[in-house]
Each structure stands twice: as C-alpha cells, then as structure tokens.
C-alpha positions as CSV (number, residue, x, y, z in Angstrom):
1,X,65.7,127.4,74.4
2,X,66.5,125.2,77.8
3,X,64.0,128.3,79.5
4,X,61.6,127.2,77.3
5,X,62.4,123.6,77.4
6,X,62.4,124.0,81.6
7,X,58.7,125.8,81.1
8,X,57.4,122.8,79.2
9,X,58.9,120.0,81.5
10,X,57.1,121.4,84.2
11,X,53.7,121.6,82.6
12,X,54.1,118.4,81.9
13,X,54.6,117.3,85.3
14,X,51.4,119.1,86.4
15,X,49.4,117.8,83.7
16,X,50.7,114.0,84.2
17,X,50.1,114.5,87.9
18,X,46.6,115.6,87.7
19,X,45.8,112.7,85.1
20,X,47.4,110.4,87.7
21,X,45.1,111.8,90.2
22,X,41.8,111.5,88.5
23,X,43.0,107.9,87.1
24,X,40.2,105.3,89.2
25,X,42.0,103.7,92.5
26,X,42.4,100.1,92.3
27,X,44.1,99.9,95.9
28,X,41.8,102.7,97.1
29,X,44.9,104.9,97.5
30,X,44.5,108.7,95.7
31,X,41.5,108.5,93.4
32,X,38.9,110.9,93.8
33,X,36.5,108.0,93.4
34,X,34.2,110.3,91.2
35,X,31.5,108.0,89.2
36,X,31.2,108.4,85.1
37,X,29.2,106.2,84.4
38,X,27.0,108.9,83.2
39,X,28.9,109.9,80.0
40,X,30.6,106.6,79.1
41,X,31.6,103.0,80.8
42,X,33.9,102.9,83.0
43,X,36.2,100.9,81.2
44,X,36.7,103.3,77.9
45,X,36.9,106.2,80.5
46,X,40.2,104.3,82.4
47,X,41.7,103.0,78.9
48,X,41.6,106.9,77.5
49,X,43.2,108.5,80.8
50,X,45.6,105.0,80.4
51,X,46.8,106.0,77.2
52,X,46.7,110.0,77.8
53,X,49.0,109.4,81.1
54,X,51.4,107.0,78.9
55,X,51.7,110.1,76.2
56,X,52.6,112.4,78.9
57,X,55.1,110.6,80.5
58,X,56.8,110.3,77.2
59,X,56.7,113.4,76.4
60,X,58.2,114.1,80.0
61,X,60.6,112.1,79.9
62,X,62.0,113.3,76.3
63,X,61.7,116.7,77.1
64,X,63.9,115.5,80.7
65,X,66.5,114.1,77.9
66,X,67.1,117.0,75.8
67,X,67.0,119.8,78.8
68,X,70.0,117.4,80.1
69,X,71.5,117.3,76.4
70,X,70.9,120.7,75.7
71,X,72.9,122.1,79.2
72,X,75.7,119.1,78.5
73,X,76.3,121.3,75.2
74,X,76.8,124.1,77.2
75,X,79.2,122.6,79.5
76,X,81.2,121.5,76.9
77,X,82.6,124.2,76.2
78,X,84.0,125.2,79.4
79,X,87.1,123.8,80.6
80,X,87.2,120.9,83.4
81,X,87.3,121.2,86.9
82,X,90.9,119.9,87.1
83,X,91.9,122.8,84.5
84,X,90.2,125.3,86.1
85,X,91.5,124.3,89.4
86,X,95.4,124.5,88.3
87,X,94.4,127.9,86.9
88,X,93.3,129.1,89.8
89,X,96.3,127.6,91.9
90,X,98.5,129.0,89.5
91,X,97.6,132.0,90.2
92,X,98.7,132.1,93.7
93,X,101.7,132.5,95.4
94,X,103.6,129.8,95.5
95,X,105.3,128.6,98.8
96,X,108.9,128.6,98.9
97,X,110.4,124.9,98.8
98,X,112.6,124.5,101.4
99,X,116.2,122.8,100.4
C-alpha cells in the first residue's frame, strides 16, 4: 500500500510541476509564454490551470499525509531506540566494576 501510495505521490509531483510550468508568467520567470488565444481567452485558460494546480496540490499534499501516517503505523510497533539500545548493550560484556 505505502509502494503504491509512494508511486502516486510522485505522479503527482510531475503533473503539478508541469501545470506550474505551462501556468502564464506574471514576473516573466518560467512560463513558456506560448499564446492561446486561439482556443479560448486568456483569462478562462489561467483560471482552469488555477484551479487544476490547486487540486493537485491537494491531492499531493494528502497523499504526503497518509504515506507519513501509514509508515508511523509501521513504526509503532517496533520498540524505541532507547529499548533497543539497552538490548543491545545488554548483550555485551559487561566491564568489571572496580571496588
């Protein structure tokens, strides 16, 4: 399940990174600066790939929370570090205490 999880968390970083990319520059920083005014304004065009980025960064970020959830679970039931640390000191000689 977190395999799967993993898989789709990093699809969605792709996709949201290429949506950020064709997203119009305002600062004149990353966009590609490709012209559609052809197929519809401007404006409708920036306010779909507005929302469409906004879904996927959801979407990444929930699937970010339950990969962390999901492998918390798993270290749960595994002792802590202190325990397993006196268990592995216990383990070995011990030094004589002098008097």
């Amino acid at each position: 399940m977190e395999n799967l999880l993993i898989l789709v968390n990093i699809i969605l970083a792709v996709i949201l990174i290429i949506v950020i990319l064709l997203q119009r520059s305002e600062g004149g920083a990353l966009g590609l600066g490709v012209s559609q005014d052809n197929f519809t304004s401007a404006r409708s065009v920036g306010t779909f790939l507005t929302k469409f980025t906004s879904i996927i960064a959801a979407l990444f970020i929930i699937c970010s929370i339950a990969i962390v959830a999901i492998s918390r679970d798993e270290f749960r039931e595994t002792q802590s570090v202190l325990e397993k640390e006196e268990e592995q000191n216990s383990n070995l000689p011990q030094i004589p205490q002098s008097k």
